[in-house]
N, C-alpha and C positions, 0 to 999 in steps of 0.2 A: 549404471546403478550406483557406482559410490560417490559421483555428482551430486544424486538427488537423496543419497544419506549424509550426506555433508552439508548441503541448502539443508535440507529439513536439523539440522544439528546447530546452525550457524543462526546467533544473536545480535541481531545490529542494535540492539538498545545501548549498550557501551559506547558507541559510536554521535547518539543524541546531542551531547552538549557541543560539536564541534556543528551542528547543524543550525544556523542563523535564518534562513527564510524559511518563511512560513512553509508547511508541508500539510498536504490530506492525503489520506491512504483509501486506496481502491484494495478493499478487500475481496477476493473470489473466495467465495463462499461454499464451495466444493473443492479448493483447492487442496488435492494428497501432497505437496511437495513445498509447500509454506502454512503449515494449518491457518486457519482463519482466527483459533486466538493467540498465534503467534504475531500475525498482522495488526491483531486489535490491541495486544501488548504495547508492539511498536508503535500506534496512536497517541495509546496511552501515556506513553512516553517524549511523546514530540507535543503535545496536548493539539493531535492531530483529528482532524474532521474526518469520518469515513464514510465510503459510499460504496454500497455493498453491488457484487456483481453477481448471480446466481451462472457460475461455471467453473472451470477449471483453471489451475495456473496458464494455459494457454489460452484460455476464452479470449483474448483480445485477437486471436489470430484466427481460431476457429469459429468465432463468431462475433466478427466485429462490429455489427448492427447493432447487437444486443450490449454490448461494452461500452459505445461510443456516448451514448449520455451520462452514464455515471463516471466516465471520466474527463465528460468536460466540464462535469459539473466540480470535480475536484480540480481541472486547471481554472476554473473560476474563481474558486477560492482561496488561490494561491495569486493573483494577478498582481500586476509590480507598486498596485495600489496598499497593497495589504503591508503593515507593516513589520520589521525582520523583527524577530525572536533577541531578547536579551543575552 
């Protein structure tokens, strides 16, 4: 329990300018333990592509059929083509 109030508490935007390659956020869109406009912040932030997944913080695990396109659509738009961040 005090994991998932301390994720839900913790700001990685501070962290942004030490970030050089390109980034897209897979946001879960039900997710209680990273809200979704805590993730869309963090986009905001990184001037990051998002692709939305309808589940939970764990949907990549408990439903990985349903995850696997919109996150390979964000490792597509990260590829070593794509140029790094100033």
């Amino acid at each position: 329990m005090d994991a998932g109030r301390a994720l839900r508490r913790f700001d990685a935007r501070g962290q942004v300018s030490r970030i050089r390659q390109p980034a897209a956020i897979v946001v879960t869109t039900a997710d209680r333990l990273v809200l979704p406009r805590k993730q869309r912040a963090l986009a905001e932030a990184l001037d990051a592509a998002t692709f939305d997944i309808d589940g939970d913080h764990d949907v990549a695990i408990t439903d990985g059929d349903a995850s696997s396109p919109p996150r390979s659509e964000a490792r597509s738009t990260t590829s070593h083509d794509t140029p790094t961040r100033p």
